[in-house]
PDB file with SEQRES, HELIX, SHEET and CRYST1 records, atoms N, CA, C and O in Angstrom:
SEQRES   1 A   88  UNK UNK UNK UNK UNK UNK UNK UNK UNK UNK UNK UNK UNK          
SEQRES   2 A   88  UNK UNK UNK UNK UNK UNK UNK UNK UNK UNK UNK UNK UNK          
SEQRES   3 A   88  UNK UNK UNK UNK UNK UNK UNK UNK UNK UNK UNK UNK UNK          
SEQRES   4 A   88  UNK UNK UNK UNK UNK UNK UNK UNK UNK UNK UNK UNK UNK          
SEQRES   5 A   88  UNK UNK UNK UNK UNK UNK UNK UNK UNK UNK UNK UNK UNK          
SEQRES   6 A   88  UNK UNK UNK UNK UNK UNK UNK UNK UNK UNK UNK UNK UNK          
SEQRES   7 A   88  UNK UNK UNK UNK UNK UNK UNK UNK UNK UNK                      
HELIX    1 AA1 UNK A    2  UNK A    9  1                                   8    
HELIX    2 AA2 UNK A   20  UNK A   27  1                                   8    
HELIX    3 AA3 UNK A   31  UNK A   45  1                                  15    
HELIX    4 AA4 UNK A   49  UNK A   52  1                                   4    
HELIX    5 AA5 UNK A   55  UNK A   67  1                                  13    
HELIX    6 AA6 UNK A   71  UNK A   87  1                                  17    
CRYST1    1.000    1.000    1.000  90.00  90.00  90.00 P 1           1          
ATOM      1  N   UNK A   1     185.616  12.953 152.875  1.00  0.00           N  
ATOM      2  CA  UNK A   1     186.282  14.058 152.217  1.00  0.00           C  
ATOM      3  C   UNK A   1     185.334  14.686 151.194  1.00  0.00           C  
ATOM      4  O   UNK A   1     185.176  15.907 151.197  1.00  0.00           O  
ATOM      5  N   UNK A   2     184.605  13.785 150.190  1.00  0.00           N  
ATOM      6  CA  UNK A   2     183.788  14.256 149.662  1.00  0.00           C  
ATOM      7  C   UNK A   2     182.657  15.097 149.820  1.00  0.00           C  
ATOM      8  O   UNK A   2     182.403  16.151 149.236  1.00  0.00           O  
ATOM      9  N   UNK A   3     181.892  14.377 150.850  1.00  0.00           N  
ATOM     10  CA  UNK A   3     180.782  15.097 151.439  1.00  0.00           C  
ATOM     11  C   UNK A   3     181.469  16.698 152.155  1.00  0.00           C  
ATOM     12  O   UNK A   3     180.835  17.742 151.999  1.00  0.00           O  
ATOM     13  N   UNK A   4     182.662  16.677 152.838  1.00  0.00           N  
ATOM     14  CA  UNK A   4     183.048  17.667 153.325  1.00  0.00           C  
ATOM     15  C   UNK A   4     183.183  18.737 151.932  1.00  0.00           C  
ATOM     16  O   UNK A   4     183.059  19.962 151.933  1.00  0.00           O  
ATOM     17  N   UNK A   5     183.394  18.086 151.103  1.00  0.00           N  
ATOM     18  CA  UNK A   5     183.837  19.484 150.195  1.00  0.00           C  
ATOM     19  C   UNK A   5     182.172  19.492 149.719  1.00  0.00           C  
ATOM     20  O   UNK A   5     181.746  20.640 149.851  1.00  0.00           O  
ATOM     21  N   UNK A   6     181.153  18.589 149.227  1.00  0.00           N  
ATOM     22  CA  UNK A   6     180.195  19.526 148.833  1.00  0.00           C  
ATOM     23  C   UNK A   6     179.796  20.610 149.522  1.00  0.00           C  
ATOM     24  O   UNK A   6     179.660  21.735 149.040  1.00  0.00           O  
ATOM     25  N   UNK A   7     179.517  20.151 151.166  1.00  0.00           N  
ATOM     26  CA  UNK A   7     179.152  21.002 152.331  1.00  0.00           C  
ATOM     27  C   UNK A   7     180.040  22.736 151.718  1.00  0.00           C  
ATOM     28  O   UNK A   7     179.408  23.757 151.445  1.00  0.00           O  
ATOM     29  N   UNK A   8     181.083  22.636 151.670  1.00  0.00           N  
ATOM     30  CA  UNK A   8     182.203  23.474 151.399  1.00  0.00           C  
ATOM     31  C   UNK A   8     181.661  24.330 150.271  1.00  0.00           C  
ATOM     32  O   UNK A   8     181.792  25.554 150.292  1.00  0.00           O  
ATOM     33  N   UNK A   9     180.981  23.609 149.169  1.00  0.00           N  
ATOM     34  CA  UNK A   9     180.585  23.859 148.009  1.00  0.00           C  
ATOM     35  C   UNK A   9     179.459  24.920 147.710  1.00  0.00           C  
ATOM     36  O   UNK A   9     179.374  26.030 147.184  1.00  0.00           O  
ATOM     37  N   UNK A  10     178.466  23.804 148.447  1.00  0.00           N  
ATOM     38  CA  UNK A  10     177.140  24.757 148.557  1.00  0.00           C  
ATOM     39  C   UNK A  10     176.738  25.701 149.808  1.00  0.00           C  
ATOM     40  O   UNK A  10     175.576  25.879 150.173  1.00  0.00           O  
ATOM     41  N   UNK A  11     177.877  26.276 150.406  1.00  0.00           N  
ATOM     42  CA  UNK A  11     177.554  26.803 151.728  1.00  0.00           C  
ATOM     43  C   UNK A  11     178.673  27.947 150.849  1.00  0.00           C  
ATOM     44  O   UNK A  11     179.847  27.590 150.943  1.00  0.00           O  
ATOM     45  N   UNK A  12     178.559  28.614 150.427  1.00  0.00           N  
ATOM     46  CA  UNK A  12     179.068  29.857 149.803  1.00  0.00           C  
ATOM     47  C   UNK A  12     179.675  30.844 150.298  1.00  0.00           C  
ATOM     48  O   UNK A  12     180.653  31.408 149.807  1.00  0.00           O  
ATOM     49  N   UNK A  13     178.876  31.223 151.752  1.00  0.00           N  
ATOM     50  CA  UNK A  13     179.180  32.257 152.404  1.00  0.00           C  
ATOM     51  C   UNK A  13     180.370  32.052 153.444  1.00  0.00           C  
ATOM     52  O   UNK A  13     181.030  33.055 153.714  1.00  0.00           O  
ATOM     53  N   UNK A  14     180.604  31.205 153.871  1.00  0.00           N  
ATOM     54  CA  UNK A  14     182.306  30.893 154.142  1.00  0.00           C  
ATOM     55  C   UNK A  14     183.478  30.715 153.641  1.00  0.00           C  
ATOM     56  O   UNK A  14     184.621  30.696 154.097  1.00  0.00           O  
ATOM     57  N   UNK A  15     182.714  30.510 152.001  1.00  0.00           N  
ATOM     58  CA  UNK A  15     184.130  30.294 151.540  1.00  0.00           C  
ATOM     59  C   UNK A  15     184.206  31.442 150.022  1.00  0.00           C  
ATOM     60  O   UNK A  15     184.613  30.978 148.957  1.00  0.00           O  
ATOM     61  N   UNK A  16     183.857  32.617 150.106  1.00  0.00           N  
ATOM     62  CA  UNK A  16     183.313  33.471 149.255  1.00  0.00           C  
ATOM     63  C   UNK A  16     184.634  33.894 148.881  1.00  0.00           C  
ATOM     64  O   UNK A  16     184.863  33.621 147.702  1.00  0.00           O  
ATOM     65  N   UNK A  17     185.475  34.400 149.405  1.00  0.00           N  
ATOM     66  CA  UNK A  17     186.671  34.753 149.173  1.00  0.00           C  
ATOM     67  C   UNK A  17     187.962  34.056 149.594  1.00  0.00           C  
ATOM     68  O   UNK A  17     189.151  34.373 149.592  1.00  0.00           O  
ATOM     69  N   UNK A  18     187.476  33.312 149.845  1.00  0.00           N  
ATOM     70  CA  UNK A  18     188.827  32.073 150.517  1.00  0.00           C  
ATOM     71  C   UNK A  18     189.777  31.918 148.944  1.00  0.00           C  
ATOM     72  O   UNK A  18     189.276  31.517 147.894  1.00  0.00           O  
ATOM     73  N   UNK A  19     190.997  32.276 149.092  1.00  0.00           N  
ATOM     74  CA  UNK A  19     191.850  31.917 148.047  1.00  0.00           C  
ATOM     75  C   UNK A  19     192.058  30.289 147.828  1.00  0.00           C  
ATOM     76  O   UNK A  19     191.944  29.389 148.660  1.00  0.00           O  
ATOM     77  N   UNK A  20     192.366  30.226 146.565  1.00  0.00           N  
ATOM     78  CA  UNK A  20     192.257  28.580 146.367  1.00  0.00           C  
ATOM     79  C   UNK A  20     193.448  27.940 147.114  1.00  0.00           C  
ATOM     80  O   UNK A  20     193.146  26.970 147.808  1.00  0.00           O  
ATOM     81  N   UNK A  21     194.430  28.219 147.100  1.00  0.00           N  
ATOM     82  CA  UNK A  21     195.493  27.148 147.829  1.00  0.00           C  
ATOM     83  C   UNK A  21     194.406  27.124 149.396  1.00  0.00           C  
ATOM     84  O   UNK A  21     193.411  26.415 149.242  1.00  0.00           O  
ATOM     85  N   UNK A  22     194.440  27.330 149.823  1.00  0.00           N  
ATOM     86  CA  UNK A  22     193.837  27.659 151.248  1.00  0.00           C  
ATOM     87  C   UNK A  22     192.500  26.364 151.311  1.00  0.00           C  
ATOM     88  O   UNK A  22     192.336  25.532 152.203  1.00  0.00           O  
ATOM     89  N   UNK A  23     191.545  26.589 149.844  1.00  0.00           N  
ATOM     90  CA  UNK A  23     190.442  25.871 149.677  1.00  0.00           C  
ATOM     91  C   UNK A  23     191.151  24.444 149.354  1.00  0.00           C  
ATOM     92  O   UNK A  23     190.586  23.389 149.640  1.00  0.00           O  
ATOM     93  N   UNK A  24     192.260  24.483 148.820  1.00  0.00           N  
ATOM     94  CA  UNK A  24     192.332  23.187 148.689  1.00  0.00           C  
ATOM     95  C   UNK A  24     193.435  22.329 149.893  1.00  0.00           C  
ATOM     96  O   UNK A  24     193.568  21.106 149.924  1.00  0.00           O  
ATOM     97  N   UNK A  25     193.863  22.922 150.453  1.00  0.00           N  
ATOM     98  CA  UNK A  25     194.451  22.899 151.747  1.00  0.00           C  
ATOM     99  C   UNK A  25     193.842  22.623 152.743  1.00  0.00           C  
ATOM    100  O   UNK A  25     194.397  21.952 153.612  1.00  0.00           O  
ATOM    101  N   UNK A  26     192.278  23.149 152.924  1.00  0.00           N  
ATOM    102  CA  UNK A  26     191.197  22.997 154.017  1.00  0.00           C  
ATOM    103  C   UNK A  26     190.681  21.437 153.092  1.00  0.00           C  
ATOM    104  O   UNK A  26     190.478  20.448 153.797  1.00  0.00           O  
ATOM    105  N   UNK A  27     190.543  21.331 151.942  1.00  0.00           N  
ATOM    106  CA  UNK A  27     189.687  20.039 151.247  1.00  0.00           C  
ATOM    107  C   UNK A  27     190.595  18.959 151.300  1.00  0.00           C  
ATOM    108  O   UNK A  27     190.478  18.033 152.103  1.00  0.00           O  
ATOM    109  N   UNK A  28     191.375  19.042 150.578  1.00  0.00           N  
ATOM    110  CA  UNK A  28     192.393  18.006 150.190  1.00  0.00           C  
ATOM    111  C   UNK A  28     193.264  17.735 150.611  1.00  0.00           C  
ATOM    112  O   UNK A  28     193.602  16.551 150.629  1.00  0.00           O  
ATOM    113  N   UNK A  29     194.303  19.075 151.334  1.00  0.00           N  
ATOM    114  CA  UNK A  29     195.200  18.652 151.901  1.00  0.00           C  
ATOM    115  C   UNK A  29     196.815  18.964 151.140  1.00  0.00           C  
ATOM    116  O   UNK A  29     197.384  20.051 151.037  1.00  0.00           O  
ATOM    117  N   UNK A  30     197.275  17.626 150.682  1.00  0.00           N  
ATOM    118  CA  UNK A  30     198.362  17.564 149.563  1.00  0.00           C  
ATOM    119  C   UNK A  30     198.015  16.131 149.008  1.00  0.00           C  
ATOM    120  O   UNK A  30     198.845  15.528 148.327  1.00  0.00           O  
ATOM    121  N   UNK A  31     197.106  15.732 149.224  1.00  0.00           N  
ATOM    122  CA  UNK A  31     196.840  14.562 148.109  1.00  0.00           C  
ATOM    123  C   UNK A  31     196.806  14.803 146.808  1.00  0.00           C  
ATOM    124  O   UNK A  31     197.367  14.067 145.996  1.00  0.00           O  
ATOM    125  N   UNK A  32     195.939  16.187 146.389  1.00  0.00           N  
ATOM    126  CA  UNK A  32     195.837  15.720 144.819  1.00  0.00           C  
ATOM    127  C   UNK A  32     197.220  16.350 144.480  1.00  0.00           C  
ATOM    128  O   UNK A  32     197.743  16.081 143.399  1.00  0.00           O  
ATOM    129  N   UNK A  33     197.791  17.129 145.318  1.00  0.00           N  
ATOM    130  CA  UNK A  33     199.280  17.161 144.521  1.00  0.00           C  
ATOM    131  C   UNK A  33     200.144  16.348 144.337  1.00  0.00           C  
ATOM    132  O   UNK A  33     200.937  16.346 143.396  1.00  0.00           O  
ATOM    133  N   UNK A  34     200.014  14.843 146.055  1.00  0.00           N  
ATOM    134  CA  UNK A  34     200.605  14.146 145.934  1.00  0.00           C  
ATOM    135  C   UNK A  34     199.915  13.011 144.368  1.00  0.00           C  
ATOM    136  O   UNK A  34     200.491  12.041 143.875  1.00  0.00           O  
ATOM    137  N   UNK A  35     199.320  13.275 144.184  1.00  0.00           N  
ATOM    138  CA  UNK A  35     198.220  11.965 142.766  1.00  0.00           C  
ATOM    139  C   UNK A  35     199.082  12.672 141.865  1.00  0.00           C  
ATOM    140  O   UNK A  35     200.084  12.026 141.558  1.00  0.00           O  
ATOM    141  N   UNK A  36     198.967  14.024 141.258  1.00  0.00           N  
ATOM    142  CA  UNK A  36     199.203  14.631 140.655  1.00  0.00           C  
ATOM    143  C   UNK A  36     200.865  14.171 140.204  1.00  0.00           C  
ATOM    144  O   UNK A  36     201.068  13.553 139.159  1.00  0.00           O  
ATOM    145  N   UNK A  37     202.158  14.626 141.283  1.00  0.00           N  
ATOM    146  CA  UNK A  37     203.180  14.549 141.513  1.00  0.00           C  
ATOM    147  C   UNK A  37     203.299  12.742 140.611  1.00  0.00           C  
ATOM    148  O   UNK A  37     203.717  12.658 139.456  1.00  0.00           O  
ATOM    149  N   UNK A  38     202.883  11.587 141.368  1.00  0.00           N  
ATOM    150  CA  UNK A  38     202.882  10.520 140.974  1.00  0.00           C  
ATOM    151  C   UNK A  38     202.764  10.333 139.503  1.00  0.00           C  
ATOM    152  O   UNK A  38     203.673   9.855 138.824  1.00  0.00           O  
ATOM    153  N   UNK A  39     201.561  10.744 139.007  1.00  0.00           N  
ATOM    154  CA  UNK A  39     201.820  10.412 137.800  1.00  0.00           C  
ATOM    155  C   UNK A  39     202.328  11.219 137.163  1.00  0.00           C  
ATOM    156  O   UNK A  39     201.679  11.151 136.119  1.00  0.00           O  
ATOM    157  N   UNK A  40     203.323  12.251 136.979  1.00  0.00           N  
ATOM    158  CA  UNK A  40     204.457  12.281 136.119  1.00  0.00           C  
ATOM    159  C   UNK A  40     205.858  11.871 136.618  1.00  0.00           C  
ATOM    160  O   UNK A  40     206.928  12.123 136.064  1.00  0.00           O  
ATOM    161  N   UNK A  41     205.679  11.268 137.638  1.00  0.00           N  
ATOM    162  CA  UNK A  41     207.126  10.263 137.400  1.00  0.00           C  
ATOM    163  C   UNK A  41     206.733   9.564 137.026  1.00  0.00           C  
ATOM    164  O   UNK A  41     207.429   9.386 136.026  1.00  0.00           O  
ATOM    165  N   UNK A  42     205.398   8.264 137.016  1.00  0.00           N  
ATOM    166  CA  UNK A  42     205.042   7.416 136.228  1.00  0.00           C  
ATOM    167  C   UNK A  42     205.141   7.533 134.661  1.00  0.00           C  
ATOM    168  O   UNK A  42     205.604   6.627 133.968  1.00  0.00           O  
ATOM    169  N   UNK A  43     204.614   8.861 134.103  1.00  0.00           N  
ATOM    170  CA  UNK A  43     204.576   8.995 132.667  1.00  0.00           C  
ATOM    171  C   UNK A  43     206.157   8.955 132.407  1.00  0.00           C  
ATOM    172  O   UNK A  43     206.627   8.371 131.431  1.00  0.00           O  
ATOM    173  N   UNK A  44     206.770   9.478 133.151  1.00  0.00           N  
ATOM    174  CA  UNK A  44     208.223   9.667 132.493  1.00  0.00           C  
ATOM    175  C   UNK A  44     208.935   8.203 132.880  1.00  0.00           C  
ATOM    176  O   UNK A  44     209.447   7.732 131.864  1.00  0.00           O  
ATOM    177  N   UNK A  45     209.103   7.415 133.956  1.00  0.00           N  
ATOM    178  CA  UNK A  45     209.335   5.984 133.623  1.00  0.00           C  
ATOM    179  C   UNK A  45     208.894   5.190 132.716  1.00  0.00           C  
ATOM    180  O   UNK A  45     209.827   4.556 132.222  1.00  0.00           O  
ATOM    181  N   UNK A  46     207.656   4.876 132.168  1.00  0.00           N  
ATOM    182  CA  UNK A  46     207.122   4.077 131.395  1.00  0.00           C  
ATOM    183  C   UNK A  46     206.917   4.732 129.976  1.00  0.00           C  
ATOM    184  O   UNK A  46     206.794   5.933 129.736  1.00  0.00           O  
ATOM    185  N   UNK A  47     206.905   3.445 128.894  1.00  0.00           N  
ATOM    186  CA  UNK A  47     206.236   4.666 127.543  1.00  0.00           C  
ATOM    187  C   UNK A  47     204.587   3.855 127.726  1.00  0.00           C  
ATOM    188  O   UNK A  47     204.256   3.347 126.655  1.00  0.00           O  
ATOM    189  N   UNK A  48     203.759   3.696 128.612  1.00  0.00           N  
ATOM    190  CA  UNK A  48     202.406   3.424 128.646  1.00  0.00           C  
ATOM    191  C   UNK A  48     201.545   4.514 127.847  1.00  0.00           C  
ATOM    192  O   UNK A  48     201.522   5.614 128.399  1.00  0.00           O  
ATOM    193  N   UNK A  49     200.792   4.399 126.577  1.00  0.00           N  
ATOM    194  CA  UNK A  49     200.250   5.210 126.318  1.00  0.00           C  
ATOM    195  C   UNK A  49     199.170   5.607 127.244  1.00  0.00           C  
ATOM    196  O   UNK A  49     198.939   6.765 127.593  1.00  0.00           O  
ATOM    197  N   UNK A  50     198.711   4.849 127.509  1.00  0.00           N  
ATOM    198  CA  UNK A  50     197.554   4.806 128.319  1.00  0.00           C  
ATOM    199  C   UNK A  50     197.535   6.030 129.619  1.00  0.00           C  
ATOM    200  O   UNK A  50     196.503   6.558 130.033  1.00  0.00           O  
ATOM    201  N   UNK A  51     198.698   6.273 130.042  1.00  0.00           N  
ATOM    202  CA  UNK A  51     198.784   7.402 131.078  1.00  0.00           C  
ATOM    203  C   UNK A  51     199.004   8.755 130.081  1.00  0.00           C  
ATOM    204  O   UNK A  51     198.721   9.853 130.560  1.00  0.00           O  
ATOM    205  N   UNK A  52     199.520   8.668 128.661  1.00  0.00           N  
ATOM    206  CA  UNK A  52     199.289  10.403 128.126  1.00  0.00           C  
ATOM    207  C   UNK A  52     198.366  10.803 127.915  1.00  0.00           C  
ATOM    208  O   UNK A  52     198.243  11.999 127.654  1.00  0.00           O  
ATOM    209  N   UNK A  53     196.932   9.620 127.956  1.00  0.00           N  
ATOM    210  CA  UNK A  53     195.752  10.467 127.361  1.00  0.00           C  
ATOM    211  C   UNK A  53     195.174  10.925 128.860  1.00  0.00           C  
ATOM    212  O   UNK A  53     195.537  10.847 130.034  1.00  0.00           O  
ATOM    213  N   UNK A  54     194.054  11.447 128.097  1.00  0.00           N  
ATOM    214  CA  UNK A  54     193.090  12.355 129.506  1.00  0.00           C  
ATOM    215  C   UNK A  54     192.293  11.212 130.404  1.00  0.00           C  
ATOM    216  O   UNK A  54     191.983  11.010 131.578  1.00  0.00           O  
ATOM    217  N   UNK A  55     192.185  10.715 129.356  1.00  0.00           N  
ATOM    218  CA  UNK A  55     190.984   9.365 130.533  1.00  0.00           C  
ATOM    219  C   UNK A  55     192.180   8.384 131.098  1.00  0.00           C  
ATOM    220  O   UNK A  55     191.612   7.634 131.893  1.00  0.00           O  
ATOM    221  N   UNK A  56     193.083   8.167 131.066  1.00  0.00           N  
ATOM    222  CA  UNK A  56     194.069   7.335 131.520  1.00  0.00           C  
ATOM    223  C   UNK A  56     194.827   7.898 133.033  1.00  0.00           C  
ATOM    224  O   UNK A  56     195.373   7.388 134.011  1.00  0.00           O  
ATOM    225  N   UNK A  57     194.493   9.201 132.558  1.00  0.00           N  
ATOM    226  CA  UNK A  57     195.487  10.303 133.667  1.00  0.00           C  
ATOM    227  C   UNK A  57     194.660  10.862 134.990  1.00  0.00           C  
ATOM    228  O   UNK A  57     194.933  11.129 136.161  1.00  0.00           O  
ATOM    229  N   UNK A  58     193.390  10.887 134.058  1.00  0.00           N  
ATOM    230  CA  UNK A  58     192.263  11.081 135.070  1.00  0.00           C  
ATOM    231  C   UNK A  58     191.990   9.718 136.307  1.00  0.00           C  
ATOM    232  O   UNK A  58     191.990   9.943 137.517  1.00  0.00           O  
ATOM    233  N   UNK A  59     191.775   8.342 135.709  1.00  0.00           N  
ATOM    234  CA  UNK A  59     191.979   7.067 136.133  1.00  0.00           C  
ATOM    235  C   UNK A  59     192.603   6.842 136.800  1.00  0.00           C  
ATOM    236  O   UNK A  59     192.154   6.127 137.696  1.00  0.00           O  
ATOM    237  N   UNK A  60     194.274   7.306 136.910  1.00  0.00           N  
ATOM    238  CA  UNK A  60     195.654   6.854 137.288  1.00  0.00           C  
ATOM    239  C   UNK A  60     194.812   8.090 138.790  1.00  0.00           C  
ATOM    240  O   UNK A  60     194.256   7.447 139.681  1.00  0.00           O  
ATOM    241  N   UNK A  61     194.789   9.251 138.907  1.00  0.00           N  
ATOM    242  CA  UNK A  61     194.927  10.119 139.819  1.00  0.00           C  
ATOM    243  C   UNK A  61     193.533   9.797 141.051  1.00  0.00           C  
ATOM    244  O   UNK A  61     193.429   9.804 142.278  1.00  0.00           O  
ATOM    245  N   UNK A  62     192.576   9.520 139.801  1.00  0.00           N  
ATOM    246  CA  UNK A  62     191.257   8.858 141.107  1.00  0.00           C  
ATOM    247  C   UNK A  62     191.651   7.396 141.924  1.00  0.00           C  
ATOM    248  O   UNK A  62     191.274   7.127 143.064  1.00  0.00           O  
ATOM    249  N   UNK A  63     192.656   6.366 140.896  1.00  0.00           N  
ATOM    250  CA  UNK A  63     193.033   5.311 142.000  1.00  0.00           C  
ATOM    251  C   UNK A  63     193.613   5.520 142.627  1.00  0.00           C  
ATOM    252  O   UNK A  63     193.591   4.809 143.631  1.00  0.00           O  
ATOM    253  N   UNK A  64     194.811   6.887 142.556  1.00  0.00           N  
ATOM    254  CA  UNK A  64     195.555   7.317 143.641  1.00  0.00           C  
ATOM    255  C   UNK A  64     194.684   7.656 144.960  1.00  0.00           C  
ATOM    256  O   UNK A  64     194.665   7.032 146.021  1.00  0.00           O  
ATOM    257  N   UNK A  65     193.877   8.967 144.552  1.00  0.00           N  
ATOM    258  CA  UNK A  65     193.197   9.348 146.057  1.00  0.00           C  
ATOM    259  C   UNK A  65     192.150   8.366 146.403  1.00  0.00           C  
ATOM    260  O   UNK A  65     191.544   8.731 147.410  1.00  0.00           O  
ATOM    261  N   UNK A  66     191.702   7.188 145.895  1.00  0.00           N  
ATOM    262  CA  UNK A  66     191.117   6.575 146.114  1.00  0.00           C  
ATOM    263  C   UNK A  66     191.688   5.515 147.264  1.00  0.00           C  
ATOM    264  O   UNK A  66     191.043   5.209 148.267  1.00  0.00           O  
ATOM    265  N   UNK A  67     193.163   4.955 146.904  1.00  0.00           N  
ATOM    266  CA  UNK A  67     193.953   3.960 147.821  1.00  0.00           C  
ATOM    267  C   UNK A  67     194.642   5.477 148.609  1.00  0.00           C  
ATOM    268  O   UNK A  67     193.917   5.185 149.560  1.00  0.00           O  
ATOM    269  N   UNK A  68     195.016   6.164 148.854  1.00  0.00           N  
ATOM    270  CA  UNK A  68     195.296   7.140 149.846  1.00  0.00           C  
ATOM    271  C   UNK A  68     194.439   8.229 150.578  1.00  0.00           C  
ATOM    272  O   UNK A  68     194.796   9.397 150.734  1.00  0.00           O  
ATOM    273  N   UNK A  69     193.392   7.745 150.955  1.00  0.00           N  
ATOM    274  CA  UNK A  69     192.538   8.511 151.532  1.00  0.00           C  
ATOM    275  C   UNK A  69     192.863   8.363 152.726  1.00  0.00           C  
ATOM    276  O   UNK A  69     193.490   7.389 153.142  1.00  0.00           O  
ATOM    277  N   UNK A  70     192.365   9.582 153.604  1.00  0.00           N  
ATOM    278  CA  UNK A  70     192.586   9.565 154.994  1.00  0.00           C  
ATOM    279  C   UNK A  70     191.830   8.105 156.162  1.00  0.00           C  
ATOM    280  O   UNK A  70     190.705   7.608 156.113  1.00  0.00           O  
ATOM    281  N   UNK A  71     192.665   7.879 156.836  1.00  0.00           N  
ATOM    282  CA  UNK A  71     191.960   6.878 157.452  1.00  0.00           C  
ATOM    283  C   UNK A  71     190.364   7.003 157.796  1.00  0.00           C  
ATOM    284  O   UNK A  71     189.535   6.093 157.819  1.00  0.00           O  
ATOM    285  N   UNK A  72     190.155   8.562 158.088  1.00  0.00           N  
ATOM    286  CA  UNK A  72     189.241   8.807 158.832  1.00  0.00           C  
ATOM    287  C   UNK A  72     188.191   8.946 157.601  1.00  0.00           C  
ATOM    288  O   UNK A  72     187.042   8.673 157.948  1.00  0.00           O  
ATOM    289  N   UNK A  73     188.327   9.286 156.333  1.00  0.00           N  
ATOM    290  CA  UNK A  73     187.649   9.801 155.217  1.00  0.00           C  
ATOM    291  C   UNK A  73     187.052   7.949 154.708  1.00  0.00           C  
ATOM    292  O   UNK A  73     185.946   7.724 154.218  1.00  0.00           O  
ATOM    293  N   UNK A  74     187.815   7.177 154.913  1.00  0.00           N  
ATOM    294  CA  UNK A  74     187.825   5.609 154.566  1.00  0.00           C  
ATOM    295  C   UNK A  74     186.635   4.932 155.562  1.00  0.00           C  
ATOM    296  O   UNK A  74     185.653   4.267 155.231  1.00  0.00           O  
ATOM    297  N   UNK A  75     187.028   5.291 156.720  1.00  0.00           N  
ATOM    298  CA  UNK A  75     185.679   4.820 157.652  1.00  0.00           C  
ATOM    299  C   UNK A  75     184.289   5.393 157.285  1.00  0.00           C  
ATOM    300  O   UNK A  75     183.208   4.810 157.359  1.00  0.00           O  
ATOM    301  N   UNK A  76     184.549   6.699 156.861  1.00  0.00           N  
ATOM    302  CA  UNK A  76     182.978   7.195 156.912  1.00  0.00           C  
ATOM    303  C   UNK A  76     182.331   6.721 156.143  1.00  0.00           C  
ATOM    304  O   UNK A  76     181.195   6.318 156.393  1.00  0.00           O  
ATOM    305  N   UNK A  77     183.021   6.629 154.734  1.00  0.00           N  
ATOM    306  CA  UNK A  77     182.607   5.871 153.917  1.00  0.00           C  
ATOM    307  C   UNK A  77     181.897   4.505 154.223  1.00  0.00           C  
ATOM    308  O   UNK A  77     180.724   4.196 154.012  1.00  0.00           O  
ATOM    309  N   UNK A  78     182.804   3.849 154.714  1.00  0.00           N  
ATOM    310  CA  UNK A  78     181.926   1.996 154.980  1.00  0.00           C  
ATOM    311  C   UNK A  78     180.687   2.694 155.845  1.00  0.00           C  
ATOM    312  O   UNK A  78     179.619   2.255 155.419  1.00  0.00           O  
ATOM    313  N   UNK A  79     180.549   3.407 156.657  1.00  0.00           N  
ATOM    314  CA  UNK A  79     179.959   3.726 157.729  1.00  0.00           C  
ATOM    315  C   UNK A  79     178.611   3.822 157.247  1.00  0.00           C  
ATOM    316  O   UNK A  79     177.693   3.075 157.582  1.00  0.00           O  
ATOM    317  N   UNK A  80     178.511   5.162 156.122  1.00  0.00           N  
ATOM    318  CA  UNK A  80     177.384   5.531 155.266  1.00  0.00           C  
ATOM    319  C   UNK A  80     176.721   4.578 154.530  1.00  0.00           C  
ATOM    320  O   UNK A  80     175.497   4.454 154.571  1.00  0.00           O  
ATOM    321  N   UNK A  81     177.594   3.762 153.728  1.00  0.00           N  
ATOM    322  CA  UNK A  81     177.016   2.263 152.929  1.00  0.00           C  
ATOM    323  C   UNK A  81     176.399   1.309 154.283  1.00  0.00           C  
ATOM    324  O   UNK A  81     175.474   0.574 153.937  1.00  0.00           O  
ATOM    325  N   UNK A  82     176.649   1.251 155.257  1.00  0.00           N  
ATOM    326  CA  UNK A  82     176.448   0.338 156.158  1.00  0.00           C  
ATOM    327  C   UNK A  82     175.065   0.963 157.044  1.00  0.00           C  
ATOM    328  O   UNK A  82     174.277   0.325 157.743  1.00  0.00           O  
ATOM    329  N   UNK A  83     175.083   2.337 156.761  1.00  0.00           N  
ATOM    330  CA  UNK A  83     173.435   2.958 156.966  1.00  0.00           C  
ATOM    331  C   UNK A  83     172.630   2.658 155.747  1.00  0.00           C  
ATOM    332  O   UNK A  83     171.500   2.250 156.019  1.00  0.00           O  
ATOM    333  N   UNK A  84     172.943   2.763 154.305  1.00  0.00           N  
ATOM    334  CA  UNK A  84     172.354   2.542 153.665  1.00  0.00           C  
ATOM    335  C   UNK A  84     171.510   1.451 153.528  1.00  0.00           C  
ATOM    336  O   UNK A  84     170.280   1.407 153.559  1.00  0.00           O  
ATOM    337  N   UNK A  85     172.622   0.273 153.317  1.00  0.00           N  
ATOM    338  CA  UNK A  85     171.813  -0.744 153.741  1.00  0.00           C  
ATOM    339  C   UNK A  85     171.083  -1.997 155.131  1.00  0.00           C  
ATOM    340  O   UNK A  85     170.477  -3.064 155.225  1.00  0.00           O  
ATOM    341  N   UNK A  86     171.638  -1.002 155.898  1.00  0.00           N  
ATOM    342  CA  UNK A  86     170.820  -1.547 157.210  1.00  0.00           C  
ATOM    343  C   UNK A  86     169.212  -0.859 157.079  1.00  0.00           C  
ATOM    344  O   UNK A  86     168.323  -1.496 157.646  1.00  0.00           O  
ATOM    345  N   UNK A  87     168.798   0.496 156.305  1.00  0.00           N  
ATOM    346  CA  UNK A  87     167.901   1.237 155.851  1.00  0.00           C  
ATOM    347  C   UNK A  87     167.441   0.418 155.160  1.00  0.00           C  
ATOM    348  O   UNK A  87     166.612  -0.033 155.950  1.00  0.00           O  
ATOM    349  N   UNK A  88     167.268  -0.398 153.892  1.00  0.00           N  
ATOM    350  CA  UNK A  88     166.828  -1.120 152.673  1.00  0.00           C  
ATOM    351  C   UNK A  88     166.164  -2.537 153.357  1.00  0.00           C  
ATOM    352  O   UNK A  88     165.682  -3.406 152.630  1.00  0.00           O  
TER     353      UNK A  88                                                      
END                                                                             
């Protein structure tokens, strides 16, 4: 997913006028809305300070898309580390 969005990133001329729902629809999907969505029912169940600040909220939303990544976004990953170090 990552690599797909730098590609996305630094290739300009395809995505020059692409409106953002669309960009993040082609990138993401509804994950970060679904991360997003999550932690404010979390903030509003719990009094955890730890989820009102910025680094807590930021944390809470990267372990989200981190354990909900696409199956296929999850393989590439091991895939790339597993070139890396068969390379080394």
């Amino acid at each position: 997913m990552f690599n797909n969005l730098l590609e996305l990133i630094e290739n300009a001329e395809n995505h020059e006028k692409m409106p953002v729902r669309k960009f993040f629809n082609n990138t993401f999907g509804t994950l970060l809305n679904d991360a997003i969505f999550e932690l404010k029912k979390k903030q509003e169940k719990t009094k955890n300070m730890g989820l009102m600040t910025m680094q807590g909220q930021v944390r809470f939303v990267a372990h989200f898309l981190q354990d909900h990544l696409p199956d296929n976004e999850a393989n590439a990953d091991s895939e790339e580390e597993d070139e890396q170090t068969s390379d080394a």
